[in-house]
N, C-alpha and C positions, 0 to 999 in steps of 0.2 A: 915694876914700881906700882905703886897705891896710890901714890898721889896724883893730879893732874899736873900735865908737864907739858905745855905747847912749844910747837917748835918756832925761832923767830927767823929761820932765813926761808926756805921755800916751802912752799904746801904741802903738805903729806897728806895721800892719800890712797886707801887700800880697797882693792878690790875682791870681794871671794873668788875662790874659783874651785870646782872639785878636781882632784886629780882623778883620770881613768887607774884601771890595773896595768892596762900599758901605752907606751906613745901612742900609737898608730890611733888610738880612741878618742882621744883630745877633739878632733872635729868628727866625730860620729856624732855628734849635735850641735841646733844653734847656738846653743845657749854658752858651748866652751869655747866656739870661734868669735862670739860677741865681745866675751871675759878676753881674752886676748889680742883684740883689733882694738878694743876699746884701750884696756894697757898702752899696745903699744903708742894712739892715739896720745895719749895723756903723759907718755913720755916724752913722744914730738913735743908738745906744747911746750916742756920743758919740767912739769911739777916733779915730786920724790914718791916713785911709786910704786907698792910694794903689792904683791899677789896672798890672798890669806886662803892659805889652804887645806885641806885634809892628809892626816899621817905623813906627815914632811920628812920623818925620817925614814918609813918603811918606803916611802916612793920617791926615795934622793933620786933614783937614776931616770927617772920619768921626769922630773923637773932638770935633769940637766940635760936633756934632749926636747926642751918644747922647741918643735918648729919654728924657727923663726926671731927666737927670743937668746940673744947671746949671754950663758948659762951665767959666764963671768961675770955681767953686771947685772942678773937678774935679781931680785930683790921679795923674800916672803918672808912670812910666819906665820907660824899652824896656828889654827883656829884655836887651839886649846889653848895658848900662851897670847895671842892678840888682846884678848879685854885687858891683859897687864899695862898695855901697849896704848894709855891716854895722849900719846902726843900725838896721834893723827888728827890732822884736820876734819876729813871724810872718809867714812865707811862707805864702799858702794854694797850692798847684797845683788848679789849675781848668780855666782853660781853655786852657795852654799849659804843655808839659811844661820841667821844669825839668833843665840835664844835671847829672849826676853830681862832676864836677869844682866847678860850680857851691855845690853843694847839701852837699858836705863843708867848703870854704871858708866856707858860708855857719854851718854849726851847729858849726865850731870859734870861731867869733864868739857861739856863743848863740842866734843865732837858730834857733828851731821851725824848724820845715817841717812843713807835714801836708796830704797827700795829701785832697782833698775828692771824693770819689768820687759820679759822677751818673750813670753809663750800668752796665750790666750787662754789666761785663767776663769774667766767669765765660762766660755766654750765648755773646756775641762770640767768644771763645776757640776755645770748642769746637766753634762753627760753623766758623771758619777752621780749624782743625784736621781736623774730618772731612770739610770738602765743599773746600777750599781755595779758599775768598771770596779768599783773600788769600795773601799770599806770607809765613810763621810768621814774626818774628823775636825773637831773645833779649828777655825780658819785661825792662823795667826795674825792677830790684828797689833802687832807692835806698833809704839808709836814713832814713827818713821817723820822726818822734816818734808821730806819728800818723798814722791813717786815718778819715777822718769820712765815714760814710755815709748819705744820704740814706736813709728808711724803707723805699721799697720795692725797695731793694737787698739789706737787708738778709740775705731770707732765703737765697738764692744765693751771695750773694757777703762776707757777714764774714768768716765761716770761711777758706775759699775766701782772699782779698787776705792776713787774722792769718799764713796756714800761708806763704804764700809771702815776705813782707815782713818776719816774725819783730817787727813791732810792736804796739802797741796799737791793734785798731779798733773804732769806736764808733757807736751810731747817733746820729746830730741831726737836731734837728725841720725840717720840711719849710720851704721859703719859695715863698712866691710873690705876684703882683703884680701888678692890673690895667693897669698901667703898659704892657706891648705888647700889649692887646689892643682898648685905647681910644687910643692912637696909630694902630696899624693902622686903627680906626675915621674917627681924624680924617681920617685922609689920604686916603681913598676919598670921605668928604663933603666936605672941601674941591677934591678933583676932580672933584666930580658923577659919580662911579661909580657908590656909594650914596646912599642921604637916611638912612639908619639901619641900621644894623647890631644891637638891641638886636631882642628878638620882637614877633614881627609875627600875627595871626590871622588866617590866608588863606581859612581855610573849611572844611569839616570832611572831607575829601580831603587828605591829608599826602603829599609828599615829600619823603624820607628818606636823610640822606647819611653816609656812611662814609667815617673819613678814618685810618683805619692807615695808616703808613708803605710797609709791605709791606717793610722792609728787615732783619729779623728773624724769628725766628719768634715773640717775645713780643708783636708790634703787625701781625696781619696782616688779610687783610678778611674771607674767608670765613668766620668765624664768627661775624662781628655778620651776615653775610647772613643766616646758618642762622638768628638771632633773628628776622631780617624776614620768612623763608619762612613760618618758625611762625604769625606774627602776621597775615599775608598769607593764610591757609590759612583765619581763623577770619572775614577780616574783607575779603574780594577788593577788596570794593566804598570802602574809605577808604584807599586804597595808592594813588597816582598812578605811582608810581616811586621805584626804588630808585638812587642816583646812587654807583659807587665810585670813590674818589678815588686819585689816587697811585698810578697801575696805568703799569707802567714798560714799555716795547719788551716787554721780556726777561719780560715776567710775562702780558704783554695773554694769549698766546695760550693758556697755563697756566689764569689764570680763567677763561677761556673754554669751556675742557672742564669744571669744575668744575662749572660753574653750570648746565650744561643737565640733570639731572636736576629741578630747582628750577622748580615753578608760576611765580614771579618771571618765571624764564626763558621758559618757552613762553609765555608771558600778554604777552612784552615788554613787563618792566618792570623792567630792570635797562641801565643807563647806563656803562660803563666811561669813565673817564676822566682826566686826567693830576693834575697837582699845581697846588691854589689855594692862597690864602688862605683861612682857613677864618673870617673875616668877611664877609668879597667873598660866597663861596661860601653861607655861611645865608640871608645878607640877597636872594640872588638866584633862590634855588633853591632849597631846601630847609628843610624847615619842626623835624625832630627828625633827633638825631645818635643813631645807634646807635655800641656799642664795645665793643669784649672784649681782652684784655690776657691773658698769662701771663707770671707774675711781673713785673710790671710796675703793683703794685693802686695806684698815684697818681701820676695825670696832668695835666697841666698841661693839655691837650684841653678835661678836664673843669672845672676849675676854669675855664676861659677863658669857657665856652658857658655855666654856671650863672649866671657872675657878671651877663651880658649876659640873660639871663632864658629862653634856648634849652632845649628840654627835651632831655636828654642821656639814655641810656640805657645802662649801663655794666656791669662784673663786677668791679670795683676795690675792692675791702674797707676800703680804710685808709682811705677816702671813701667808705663804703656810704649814710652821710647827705647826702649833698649827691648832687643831680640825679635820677634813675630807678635803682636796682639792682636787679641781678637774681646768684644765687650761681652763683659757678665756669663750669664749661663745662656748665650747665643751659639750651639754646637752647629748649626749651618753656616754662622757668617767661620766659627774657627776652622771647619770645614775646608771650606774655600781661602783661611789664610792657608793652611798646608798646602793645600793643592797647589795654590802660587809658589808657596815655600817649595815643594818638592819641582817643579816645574823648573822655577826660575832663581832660587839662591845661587845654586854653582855659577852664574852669572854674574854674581855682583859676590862673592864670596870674600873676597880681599879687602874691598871696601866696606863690608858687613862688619867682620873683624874690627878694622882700625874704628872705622866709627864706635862701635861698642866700646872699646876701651874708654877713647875721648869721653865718654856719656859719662863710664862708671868711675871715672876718676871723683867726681862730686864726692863718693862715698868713701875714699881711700885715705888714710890715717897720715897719707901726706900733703893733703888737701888744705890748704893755707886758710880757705873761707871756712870748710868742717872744723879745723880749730877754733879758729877764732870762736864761730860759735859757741864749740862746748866751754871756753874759755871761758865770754860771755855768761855762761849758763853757771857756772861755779861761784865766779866772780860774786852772779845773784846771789845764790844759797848761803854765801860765806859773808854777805853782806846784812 
């Protein structure tokens, strides 16, 4: 339809999302597990809410296996055919950008658009800009109603998107959702990979795995290392191995020079290695997750390993209650959180667990207060 056509019983409201080439990719990033916690979030609350995605037909059988999301009453349409589509109330942009031509058409109908921001564009930018990751192009500055920024973007990048966008941007409460991380689970015990992925007590000898990206500078490895050297230095003999994850061609030979000043190293007991799952990966090999972040203090890493009973070891502030913390870039105090961590968790292992849960329920899309709020938060914009 060409005309505007608002709907009068419940709010309609659409979220992008990209589809992978196949399920299992769906949460190979944050950004499609947000698009989907957030969904299913927004259906809790009760609104009509539909997923706007990429090649809807060629990827039918990918949208009728998302994780989680029951196929029967799931609800999309392709990005190509959505600007027809004036009766939604809000556009979220998430996980697929929306064009310009689009997005004017769409908010001379009424329709919101707000900009849901999850990565650390600020960061990205200026990496591409000084070292040239990438080939600059003209920043899309659509006129967006809003800018919704997850928490720990906030400190870099409000200012930073307000000054460039000349909109309102705001923070909202985090979501997240054990939803991909006990699918990932099923699916390795249904093919005899694993028998469990939840923790395991192997014995008072720990191996220890690192799983930053390395594709950043906010998520890299060598500084959860520095914490393991620390803790390595006081305690040689409960260290089996240090395993790093996610170490790409282009980077192997880089940590490699790094790491030999490191006890770890001359003692060989450090592992470089490519990119797992990091279910596969606990349940098979490693017993505690070390982690360090700049700007970046809440991670979905950490909420995934807590919830599952895994002792985590982190520098994430917005989450200093949930899992092991240790502050800032202090690799001596994180040090000595490990060494208690490996010493003394199998002690309280049971009570680690449930308490984590209890913590991370605040973030879970069935959380009666995380409604309300986003509720709250729509209400605004729609006002």
């Amino acid at each position: 339809m060409n005309v505007c056509n608002k709907p009068t019983n419940k709010i309609k409201i659409g979220i992008t999302f990209r589809l992978p080439e196949i399920s299992k990719e769906i949460f190979s990033n944050g950004i499609g597990q947000n698009a989907l916690y957030f969904y299913t979030l927004l259906l809790n609350i009760g609104y009509d809410v539909y997923l706007i995605v990429n090649d809807s037909i060629k990827r039918v059988d990918i949208l009728n296996n998302i994780y989680g999301i029951n196929n029967s009453t799931l609800k999309y349409i392709d990005i190509d055919d959505f600007a027809q589509q004036t009766s939604f109330d809000i556009i979220f942009q998430l996980g697929l950008s929306i064009g310009q031509d689009y997005i004017l058409k769409l908010r001379e109908c009424g329709v919101k658009i707000v900009a849901y921001k999850c990565g650390n564009g600020y960061i990205m930018q200026m990496e591409n800009a000084l070292f040239n990751h990438k080939k600059l192009e003209v920043m899309d500055l659509s006129k967006y109603d809003e800018i919704w920024s997850i928490p720990q973007m906030v400190n870099t990048n409000l200012h930073y998107w307000k000054t460039l966008h000349r909109c309102k941007c705001i923070e909202v409460p985090f979501i997240w959702s054990p939803l991909a991380i006990e699918q990932v689970e099923k699916e390795y015990i249904s093919n005899g990979v694993i028998t469990n992925s939840q923790y395991k007590n192997r014995g008072p000898i720990k191996n220890i795995g690192i799983f930053e990206p390395n594709l950043n500078v906010f998520k890299w490895a060598f500084p959860a290392l520095l914490v393991c050297e620390n803790s390595y230095r006081s305690i040689p003999e409960k260290i089996d191995n240090v395993y790093v994850t996610n170490v790409y061609d282009s980077f192997t030979e880089k940590i490699n020079i790094l790491v030999k000043p490191l006890d770890l190293f001359k003692d060989k007991k450090i592992s470089i290695d490519g990119r797992f799952p990091i279910p596969f990966f606990m349940a098979k090999y490693t017993d505690i997750a070390v982690s360090h972040q700049w700007e970046n203090p809440l991670n979905y890493l950490y909420l995934d390993l807590a919830w599952m009973g895994w002792p985590i070891v982190h520098n994430a502030e917005l989450c200093k209650d949930i899992g092991y913390y240790y502050e800032g870039f202090n690799y001596e105090m994180g040090g000595k959180v490990l060494t208690d961590v490996i010493l003394n968790h199998d002690k309280n292992a049971v009570e680690y667990k449930k308490r984590n849960r209890k913590l991370i329920d605040r973030y879970l899309p069935t959380n009666k207060e995380l409604q309300e709020k986003y509720k709250q938060l729509i209400d605004d914009l729609l006002s």
